[in-house]
ROGU-710188 format. One record per residue (C-alpha): residue number from 0; x negated, y, z negated. Coordinates in pm, whole numbers, padded with zeros to 5 digits, always signed. Layout:
ROGU-710188
  num      xx      yy      zz
  NUM       X       Y       Z
...
***
This chain:
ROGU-710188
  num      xx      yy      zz
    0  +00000  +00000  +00000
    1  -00156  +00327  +00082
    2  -00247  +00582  -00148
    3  -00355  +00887  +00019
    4  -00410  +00994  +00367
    5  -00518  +01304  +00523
    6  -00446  +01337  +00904
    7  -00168  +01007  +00878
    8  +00135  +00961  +00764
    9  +00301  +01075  +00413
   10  +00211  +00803  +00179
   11  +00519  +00596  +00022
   12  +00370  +00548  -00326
   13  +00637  +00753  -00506
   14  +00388  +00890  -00771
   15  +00150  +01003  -00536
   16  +00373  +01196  -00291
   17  +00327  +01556  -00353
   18  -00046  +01492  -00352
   19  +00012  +01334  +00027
   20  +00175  +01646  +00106
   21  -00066  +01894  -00017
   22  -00362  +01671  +00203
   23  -00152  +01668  +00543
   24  -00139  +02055  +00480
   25  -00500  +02088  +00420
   26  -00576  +01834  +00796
   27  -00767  +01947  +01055
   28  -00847  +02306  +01106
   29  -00921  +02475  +01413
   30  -01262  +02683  +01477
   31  -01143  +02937  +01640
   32  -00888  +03189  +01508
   33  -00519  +03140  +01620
   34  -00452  +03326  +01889
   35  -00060  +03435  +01832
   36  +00176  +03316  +02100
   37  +00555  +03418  +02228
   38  +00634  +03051  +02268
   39  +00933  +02971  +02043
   40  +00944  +02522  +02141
   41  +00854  +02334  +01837
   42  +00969  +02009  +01713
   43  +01355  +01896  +01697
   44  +01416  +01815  +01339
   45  +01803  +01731  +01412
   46  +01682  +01351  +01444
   47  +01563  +01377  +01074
   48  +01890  +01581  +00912
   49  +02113  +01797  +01160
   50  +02101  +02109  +00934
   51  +02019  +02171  +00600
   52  +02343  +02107  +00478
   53  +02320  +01758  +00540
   54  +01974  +01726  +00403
   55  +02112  +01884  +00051
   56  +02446  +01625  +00091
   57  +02142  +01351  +00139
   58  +01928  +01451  -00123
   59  +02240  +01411  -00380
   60  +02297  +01061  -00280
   61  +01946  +00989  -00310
   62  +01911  +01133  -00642
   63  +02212  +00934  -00741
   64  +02118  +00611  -00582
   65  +01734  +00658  -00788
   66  +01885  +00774  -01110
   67  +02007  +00403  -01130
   68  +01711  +00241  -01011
   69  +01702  +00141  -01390
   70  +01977  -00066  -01378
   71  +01731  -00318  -01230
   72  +01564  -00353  -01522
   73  +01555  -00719  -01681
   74  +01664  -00867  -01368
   75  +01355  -00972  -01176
   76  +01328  -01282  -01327
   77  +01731  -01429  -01265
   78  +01626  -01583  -00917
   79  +01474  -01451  -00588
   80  +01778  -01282  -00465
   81  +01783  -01073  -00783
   82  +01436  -00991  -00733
   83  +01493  -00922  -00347
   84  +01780  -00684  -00437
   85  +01557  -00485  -00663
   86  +01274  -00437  -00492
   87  +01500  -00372  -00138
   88  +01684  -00088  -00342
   89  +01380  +00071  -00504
   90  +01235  +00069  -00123
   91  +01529  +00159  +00040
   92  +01515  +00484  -00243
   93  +01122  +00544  -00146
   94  +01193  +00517  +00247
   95  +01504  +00765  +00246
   96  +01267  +01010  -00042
   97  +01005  +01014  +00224
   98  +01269  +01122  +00495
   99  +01404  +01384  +00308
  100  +01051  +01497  +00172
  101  +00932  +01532  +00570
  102  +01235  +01756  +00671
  103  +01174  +01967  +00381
  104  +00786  +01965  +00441
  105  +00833  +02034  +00811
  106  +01079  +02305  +00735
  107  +00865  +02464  +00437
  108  +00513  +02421  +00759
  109  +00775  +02618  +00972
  110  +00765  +02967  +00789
  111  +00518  +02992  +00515
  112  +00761  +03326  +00436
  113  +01059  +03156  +00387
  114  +01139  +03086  -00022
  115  +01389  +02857  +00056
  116  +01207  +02635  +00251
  117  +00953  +02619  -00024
  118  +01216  +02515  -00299
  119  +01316  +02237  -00060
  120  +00996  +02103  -00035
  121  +00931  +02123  -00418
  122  +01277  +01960  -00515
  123  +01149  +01672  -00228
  124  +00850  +01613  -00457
  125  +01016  +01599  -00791
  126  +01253  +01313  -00600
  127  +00961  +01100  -00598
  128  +00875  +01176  -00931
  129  +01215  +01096  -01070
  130  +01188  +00741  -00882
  131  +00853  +00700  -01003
  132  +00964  +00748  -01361
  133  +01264  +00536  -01270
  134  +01075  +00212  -01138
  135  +00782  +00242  -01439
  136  +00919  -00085  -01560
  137  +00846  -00285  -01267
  138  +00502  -00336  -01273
  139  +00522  -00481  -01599
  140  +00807  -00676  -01547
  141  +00706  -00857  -01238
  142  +00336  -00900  -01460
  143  +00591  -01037  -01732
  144  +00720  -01273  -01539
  145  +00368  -01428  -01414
  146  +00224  -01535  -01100
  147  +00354  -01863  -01071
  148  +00721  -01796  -01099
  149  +00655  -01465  -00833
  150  +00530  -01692  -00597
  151  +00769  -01978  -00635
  152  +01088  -01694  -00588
  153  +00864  -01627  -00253
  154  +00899  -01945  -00111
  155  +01279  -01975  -00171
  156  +01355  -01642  -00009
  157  +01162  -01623  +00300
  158  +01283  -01209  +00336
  159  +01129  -01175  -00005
  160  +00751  -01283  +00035
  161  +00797  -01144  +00430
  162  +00888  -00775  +00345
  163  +00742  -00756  -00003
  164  +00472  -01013  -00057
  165  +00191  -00795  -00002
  166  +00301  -00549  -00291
  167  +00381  -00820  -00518
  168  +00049  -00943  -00468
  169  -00113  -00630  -00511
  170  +00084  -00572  -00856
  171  -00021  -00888  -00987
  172  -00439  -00817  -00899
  173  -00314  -00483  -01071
  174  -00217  -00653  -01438
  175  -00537  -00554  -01603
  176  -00514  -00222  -01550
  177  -00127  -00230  -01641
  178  +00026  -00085  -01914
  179  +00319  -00118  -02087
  180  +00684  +00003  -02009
  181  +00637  +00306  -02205
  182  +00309  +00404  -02136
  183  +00363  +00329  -01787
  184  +00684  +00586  -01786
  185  +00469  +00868  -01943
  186  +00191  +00843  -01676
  187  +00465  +00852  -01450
  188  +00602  +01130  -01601
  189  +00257  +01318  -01639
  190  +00233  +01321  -01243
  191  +00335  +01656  -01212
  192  +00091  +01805  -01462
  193  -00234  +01610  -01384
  194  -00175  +01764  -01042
  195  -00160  +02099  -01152
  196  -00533  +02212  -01098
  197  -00483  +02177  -00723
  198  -00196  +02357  -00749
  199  -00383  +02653  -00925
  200  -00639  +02620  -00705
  201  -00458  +02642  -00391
  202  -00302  +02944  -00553
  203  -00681  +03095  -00624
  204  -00797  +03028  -00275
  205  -00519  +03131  -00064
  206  -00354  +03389  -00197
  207  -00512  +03551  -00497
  208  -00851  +03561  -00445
  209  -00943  +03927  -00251
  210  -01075  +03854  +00070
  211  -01377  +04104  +00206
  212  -01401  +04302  +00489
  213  -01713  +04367  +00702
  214  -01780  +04552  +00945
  215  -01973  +04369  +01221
  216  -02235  +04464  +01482
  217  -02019  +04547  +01738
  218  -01820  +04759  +01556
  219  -01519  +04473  +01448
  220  -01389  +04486  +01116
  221  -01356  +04146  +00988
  222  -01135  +04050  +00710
  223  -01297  +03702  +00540
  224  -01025  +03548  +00449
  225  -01104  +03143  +00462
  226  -00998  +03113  +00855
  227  -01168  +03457  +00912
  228  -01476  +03310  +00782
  229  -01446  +03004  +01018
  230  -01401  +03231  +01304
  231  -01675  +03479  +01206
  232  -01944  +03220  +01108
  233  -01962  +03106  +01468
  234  -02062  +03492  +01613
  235  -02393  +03478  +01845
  236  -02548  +03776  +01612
  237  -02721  +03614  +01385
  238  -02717  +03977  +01138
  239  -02361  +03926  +01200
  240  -02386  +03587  +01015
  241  -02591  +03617  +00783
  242  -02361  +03939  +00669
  243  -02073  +03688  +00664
  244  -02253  +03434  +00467
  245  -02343  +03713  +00218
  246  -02041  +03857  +00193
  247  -01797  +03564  +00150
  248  -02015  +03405  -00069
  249  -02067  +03660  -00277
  250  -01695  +03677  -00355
  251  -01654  +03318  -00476
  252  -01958  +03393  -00640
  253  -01754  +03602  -00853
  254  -01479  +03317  -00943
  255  -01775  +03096  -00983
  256  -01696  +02999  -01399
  257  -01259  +03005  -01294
  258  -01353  +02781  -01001
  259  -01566  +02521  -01207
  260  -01246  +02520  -01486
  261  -01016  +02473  -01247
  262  -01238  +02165  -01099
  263  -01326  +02000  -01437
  264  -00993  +01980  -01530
  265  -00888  +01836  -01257
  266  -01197  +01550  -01296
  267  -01091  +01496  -01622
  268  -00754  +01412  -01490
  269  -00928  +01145  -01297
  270  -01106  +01008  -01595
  271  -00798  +01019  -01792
  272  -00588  +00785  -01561
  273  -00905  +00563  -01484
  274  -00973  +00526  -01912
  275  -00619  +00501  -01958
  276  -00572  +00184  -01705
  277  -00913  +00027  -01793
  278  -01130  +00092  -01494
  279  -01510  +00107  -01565
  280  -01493  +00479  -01450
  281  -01322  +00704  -01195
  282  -01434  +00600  -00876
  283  -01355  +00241  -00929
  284  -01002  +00345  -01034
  285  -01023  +00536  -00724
  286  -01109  +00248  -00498
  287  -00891  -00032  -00656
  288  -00567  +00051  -00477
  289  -00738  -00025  -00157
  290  -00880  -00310  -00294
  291  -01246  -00149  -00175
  292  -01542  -00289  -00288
  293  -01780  -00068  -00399
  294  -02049  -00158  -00183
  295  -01862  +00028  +00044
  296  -01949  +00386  -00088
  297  -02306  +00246  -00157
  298  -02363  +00159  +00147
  299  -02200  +00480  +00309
  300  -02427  +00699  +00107
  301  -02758  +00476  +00127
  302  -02763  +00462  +00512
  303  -02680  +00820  +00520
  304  -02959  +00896  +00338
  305  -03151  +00693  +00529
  306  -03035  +00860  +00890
  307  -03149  +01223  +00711
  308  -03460  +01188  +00991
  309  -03172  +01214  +01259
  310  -02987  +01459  +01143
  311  -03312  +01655  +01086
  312  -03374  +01612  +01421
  313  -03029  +01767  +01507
  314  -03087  +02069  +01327
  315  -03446  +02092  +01484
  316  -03277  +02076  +01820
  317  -03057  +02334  +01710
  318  -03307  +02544  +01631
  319  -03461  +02509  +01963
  320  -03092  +02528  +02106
  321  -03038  +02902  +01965
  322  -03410  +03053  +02025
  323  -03425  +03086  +01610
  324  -03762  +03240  +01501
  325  -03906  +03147  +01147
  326  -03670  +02953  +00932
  327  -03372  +02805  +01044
  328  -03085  +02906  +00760
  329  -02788  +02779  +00659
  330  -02595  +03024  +00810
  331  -02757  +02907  +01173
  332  -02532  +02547  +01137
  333  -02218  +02697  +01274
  334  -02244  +02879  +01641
  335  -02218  +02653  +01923
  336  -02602  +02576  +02079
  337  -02445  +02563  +02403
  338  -02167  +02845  +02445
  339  -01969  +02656  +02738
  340  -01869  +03072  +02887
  341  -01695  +02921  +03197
  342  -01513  +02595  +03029
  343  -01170  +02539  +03200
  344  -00890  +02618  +02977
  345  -00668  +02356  +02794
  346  -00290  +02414  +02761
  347  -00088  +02185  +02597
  348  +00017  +01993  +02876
  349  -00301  +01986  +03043
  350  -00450  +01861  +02719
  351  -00191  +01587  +02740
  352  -00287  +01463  +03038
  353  -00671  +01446  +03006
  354  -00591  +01251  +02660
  355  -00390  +01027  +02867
  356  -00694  +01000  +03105
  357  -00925  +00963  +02865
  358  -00757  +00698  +02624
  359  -00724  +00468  +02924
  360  -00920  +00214  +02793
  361  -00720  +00103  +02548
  362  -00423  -00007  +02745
  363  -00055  +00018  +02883
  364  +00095  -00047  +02561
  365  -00077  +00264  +02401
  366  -00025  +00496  +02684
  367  +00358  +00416  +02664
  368  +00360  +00538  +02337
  369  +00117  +00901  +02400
  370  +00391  +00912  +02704
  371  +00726  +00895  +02485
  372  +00550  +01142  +02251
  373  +00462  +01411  +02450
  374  +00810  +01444  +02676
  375  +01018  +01469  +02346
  376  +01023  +01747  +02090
  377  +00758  +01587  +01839
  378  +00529  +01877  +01785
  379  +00508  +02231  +01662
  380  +00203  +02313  +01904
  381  +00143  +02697  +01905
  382  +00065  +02943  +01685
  383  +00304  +03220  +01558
  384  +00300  +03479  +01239
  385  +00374  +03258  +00908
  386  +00395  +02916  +01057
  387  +00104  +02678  +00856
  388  -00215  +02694  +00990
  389  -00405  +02364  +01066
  390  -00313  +02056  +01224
  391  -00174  +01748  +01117
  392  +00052  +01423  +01189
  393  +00335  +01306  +00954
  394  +00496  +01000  +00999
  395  +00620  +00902  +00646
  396  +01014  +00910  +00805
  397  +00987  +00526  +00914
  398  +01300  +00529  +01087
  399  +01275  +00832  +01331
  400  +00901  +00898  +01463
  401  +00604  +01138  +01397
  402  +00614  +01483  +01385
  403  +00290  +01677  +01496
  404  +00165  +02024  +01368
  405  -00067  +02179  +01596
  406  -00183  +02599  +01638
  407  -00309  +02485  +01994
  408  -00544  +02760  +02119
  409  -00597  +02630  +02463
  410  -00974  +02549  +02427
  411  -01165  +02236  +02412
  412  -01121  +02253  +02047
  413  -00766  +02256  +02056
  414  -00786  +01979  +02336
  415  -00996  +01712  +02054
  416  -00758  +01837  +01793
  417  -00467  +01731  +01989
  418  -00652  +01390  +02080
  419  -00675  +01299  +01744
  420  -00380  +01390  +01579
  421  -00224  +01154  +01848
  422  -00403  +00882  +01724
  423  -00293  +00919  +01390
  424  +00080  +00916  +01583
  425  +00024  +00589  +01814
  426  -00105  +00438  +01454
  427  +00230  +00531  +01325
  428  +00413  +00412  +01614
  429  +00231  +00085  +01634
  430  +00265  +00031  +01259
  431  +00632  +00113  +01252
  432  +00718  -00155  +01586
  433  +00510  -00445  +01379
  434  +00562  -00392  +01027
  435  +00865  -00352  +00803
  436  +00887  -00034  +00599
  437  +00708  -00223  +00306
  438  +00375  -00291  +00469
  439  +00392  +00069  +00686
  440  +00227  +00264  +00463
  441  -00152  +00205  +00606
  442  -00477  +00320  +00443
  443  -00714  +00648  +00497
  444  -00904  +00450  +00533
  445  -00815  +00246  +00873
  446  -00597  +00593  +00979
  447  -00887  +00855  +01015
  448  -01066  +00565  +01265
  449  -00747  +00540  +01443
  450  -00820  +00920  +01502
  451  -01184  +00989  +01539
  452  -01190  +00685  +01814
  453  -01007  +00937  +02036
  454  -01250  +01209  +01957
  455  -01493  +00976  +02071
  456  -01336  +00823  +02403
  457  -01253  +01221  +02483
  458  -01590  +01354  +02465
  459  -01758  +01056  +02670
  460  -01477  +01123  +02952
  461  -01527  +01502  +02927
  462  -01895  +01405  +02970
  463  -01809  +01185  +03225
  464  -01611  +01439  +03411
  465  -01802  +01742  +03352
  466  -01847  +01945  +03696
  467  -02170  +02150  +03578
  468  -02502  +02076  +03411
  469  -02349  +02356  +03166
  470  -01963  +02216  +03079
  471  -02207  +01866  +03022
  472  -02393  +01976  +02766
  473  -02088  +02160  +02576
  474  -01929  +01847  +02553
  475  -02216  +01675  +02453
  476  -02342  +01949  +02183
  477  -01930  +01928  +02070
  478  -01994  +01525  +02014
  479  -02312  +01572  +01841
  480  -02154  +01837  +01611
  481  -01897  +01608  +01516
  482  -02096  +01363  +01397
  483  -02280  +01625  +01174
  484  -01959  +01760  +01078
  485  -01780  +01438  +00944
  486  -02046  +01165  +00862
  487  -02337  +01364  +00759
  488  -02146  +01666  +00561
  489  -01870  +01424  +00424
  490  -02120  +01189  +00295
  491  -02307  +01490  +00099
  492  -01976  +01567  -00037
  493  -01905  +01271  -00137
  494  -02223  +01210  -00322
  495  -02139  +01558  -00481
  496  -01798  +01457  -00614
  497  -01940  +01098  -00758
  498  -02211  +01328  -00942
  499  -01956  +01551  -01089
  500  -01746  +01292  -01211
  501  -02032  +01117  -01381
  502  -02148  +01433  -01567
  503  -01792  +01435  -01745
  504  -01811  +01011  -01790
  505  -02124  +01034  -01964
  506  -02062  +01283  -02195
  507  -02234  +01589  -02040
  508  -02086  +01961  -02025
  509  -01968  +02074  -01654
  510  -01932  +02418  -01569
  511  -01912  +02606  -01240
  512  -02252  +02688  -01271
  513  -02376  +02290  -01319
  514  -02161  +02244  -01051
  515  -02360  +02500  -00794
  516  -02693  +02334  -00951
  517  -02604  +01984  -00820
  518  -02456  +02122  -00525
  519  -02770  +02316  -00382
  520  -02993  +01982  -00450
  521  -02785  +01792  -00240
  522  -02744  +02062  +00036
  523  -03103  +02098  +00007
  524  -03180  +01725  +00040
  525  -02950  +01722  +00360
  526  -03073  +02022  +00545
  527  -03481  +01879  +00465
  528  -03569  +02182  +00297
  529  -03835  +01995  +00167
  530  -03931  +01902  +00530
  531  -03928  +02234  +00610
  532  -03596  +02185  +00826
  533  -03381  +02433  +00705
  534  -03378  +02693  +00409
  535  -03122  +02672  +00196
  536  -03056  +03015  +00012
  537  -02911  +02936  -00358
  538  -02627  +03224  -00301
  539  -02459  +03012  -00082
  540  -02430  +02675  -00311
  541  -02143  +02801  -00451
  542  -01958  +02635  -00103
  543  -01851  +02362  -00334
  544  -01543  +02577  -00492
  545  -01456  +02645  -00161
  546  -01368  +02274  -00062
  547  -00983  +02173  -00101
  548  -01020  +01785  -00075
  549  -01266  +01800  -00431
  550  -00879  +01734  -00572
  551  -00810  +01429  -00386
  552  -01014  +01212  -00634
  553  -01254  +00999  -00402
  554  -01095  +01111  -00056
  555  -01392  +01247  +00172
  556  -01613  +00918  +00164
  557  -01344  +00800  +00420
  558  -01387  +01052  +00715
  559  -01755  +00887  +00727
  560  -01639  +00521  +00694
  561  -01401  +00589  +00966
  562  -01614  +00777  +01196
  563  -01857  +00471  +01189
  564  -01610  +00216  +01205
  565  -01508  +00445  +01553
  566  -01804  +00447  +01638
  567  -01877  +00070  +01669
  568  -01503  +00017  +01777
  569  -01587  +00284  +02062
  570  -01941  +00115  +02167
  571  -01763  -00239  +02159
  572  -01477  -00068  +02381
  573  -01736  +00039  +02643
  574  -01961  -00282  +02624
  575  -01615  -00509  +02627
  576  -01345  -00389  +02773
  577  -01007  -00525  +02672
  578  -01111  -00757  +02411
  579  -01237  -00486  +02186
  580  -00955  -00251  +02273
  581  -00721  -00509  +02162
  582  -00888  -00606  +01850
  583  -00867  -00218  +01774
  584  -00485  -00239  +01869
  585  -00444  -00517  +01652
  586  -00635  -00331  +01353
  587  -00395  -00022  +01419
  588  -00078  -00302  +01432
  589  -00157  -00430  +01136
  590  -00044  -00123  +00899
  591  -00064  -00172  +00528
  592  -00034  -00573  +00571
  593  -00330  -00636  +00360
  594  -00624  -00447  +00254
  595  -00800  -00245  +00499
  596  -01176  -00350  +00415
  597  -01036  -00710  +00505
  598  -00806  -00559  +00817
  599  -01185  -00405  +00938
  600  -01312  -00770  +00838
  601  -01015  -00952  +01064
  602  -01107  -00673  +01368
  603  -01485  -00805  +01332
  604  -01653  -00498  +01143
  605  -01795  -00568  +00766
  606  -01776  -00189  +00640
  607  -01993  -00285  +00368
  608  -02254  -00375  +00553
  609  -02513  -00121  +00759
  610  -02439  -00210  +01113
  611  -02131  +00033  +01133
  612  -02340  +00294  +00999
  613  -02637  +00247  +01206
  614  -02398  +00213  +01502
  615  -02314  +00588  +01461
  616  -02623  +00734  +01372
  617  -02774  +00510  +01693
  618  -02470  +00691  +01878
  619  -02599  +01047  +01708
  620  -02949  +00983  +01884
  621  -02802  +00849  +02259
  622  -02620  +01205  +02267
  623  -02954  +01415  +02164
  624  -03162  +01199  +02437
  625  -02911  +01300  +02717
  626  -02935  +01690  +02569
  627  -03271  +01644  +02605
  628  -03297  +01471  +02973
  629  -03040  +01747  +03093
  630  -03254  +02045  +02977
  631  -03628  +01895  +03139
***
């Protein structure tokens, strides 16, 4: 059952539902700022609720229907059709929660402005929280009642083990770090308060914090607000960047002590829950509902540490790339090394059909579904004032289809964007024609490959297809900043969050200022400051309070997993043909079935072992050759 996901679908695990929401708002954001359009199409939400009257006349009778969930209680044990009747009405609560918390969420992504909208949303995600609080007994009961006796109601009702085996399962390998009924209602209950500190952060980061102005070299004022400094940390003066690295990082500077609060409350949340269940410490709490074995992460962070020589190589190239005299700096990692001036541009429907194009390789069956998509009204593509910024893909309504946010800027950027979020969408679609609501809810970990593959089949066609020397090596500097992006970065993060969270497991004080401390060592180890790579000025370590996904308690790890398991999947592609695209099909198929280090396993990748890993970074190298040939 999946716990968290990004890019993917709204997660179905009733306690954890808000938190989904608040990641698919913080997905994928675009480069380049959002250049306002007069287009009014977005999606058709009528196939969800027709107005919002009927969502309000739903969300009564799905109050109702969970405030009785308790009823349940004491049954389990009668016979397998009691314990099919309870577990089909605490689903059938979850699946029609998730359909009204999409409208509302959809709705709410629709006009930031509108207060309304927002209220809907928020009643949405105390639904799931009443359910939660209403099913806390069933854990223990179905733990009460033993293995044995689960598994013999199983094989009398074959509905029972077909639609809700796998969760069954998984709450049975879950009994040791079980509690009782009434501990297990007040976790349940404290959902909504652990999850606070992203709440106040959010709050901090996009609203109350003041933003600076500056005025740049050629005479723009530029307000650095968080997608200003996206936009402005890309100019070609590098003055002009420098002043935006000083000057945005001087103002979280100033939140610096608020920032690290806000943070080590919210990892002492984490520790909490992972003391309270009886998990060694926060990251193994953090990996059990995937069933992940550690040597996962281990492995993830040892072979990126081990590929530092390549990435060093990248940002030597880079500093070649932009004619950078004396020490590169940290504020040199953004600008594009090859400016692509005459690219051709990408509307939305010409991005749709290169995507088509491009994801050829993977067959009829997927095409189908990328076709179906893009004639009906599934997306929210443009820009407009208020409207969420970002990109994303929900699918948590099982019974309709996924909805797409895009602010499509008709670039290249917007083109990959649109590429992946698609994937995350086919995943859906795939999951939801093969799997029953029950075992639909797949991983972060298997989604973000499902997602990142596209990125990758895109740039090698774009590549491919390139009609200058020039357009070539913008693709190919695009692909090589990926990988920098979200394997290399993602991994540093990820080591950053495991240190924090030990500092407050072994006793030790954390403060915003620790927090910068640990930060700049591992910024510094990445950029080979040591090496002489980069420099690494300290003013800009405080980058860490800037990073949303720090609240998603062991999330970023699995943007590098999946990029290498894409990788490998999009090597095997090229090398195979068909019989790799179909074992990625199959992976994509297989939804929340079973655990997704074993559904990587069953599709012929061992994530915990280096190959994956030294698949991308092998990948990382091919691209900086070919930079290299094209520029002799």
């Amino acid at each position: 059952m999946a716990c968290g996901i990004r890019r993917a679908r709204l997660i179905g695990c009733a306690a954890s539902i808000a938190l989904a929401a608040l990641i698919a708002n913080h997905a994928r954001t675009n480069a380049a700022q959002p250049v306002p359009r007069t287009e009014t199409a977005m999606w058709d939400l009528s196939e969800l609720y027709l107005n919002e009257q009927a969502w309000s006349s739903d969300y009564a009778r799905i109050k109702e229907e969970a405030q009785r969930l308790d009823v349940y209680r004491g049954t389990l044990g009668a016979n397998a059709a009691a314990m099919l009747k309870a577990l089909d009405a605490i689903s059938h609560a979850n699946k029609e929660a998730n359909r009204l918390f999409t409208y509302a969420s959809l709705r709410a992504d629709e006009d930031l402005s509108n207060a309304r909208n927002q209220e809907r949303k928020q009643q949405a995600g105390a639904l799931h929280t009443l359910i939660s609080e209403r099913t806390a007994w069933l854990a223990p009961e179905i733990l009460g009642l033993g293995a044995a006796k689960v598994k013999a109601f199983e094989s009398q009702d074959r509905a029972l083990g077909e639609r809700h085996g796998f969760a069954l399962d998984n709450i049975l390998r879950a009994g040791p770090h079980t509690l009782g009924v009434e501990a297990e209602s007040v976790l349940a209950a404290a959902g909504d308060v652990l999850q606070q500190p992203d709440s106040i952060y959010g709050q901090l980061a996009n609203s109350d914090l003041p933003f600076p102005t500056v005025k740049l070299s050629d005479g723009t004022s530029a307000r650095l607000d968080q997608s200003g400094y996206e936009r402005y940390r890309q100019v070609e003066n590098r003055a002009d960047r420098k002043l935006v690295f000083d000057t945005f990082w001087g103002a979280w500077k100033q939140y610096e002590s608020t920032q690290g609060a806000i943070l080590t409350a919210q990892i002492m949340g984490d520790v909490f829950r992972a003391k309270a269940r009886k998990h060694a410490n926060a990251l193994a709490a953090a990996l059990f509902p995937d069933a992940m074995p550690e040597a996962v992460y281990r492995t993830l962070v040892a072979q990126a540490n081990a590929g530092l020589p390549t990435l060093h190589r990248y940002f030597r190239l880079r500093k070649k790339l932009l004619g950078v005299r004396g020490e590169l700096e940290y504020f040199d990692i953004y600008p594009t090394m090859f400016p692509g001036k005459d690219l051709p541009k990408f509307p939305v429907a010409d991005s749709e059909r290169v995507v088509l194009d491009a994801l050829a390789p993977y067959g009829e069956e997927y095409l189908v579904f990328l076709r179906q998509g893009f004639a009906r009204k599934w997306t929210d593509a443009y820009p407009r004032p208020h409207k969420a910024s970002g990109a994303y893909m929900n699918g948590s309504a099982y019974d309709v289809h996924p909805y797409l946010l895009l602010n499509h800027n008709d670039d290249y950027a917007s083109l990959s964007t649109l590429a992946h979020e698609w994937g995350h969408a086919v995943h859906t679609l795939l999951t939801s024609k093969n799997q029953p609501y029950e075992k639909s809810n797949y991983s972060t970990f298997v989604a973000e490959s499902a997602s990142i593959a596209n990125e990758m089949l895109l740039v090698d066609y774009m590549v491919k297809h390139a009609k200058t020397r020039d357009e070539k090596l913008y693709y190919l500097g695009e692909g090589l900043e990926s990988i920098r992006g979200t394997f290399f970065r993602q991994v540093m993060l990820a080591e950053f969050e495991l240190a924090i969270h030990e500092e407050i497991e072994q006793g030790r004080p954390l403060s915003g200022a620790r927090m910068t401390e640990l930060y700049c060592g591992l910024v510094k180890k990445y950029h080979g400051e040591a090496q002489g790579v980069m420099r690494i000025n300290p003013n800009y370590c405080i980058e860490w309070a800037f990073i949303p996904h720090f609240f998603y308690n062991f999330y970023v790890y699995q943007y590098a997993t999946s990029m290498a398991g894409a990788a490998e999947f999009s090597d095997a592609i090229v090398r195979e043909g068909k019989p790799a695209a179909e074992r990625f099909l199959a992976l994509l198929r297989a939804g929340g079935s079973d655990y997704p280090y074993e559904l990587y396993k069953h599709a012929g990748i061992d994530m915990a072992s280096p190959a994956p890993y030294q698949a991308l970074i092998a990948r990382m190298n091919r691209i900086m050759d070919e930079i290299e040939a094209l520029r002799r």
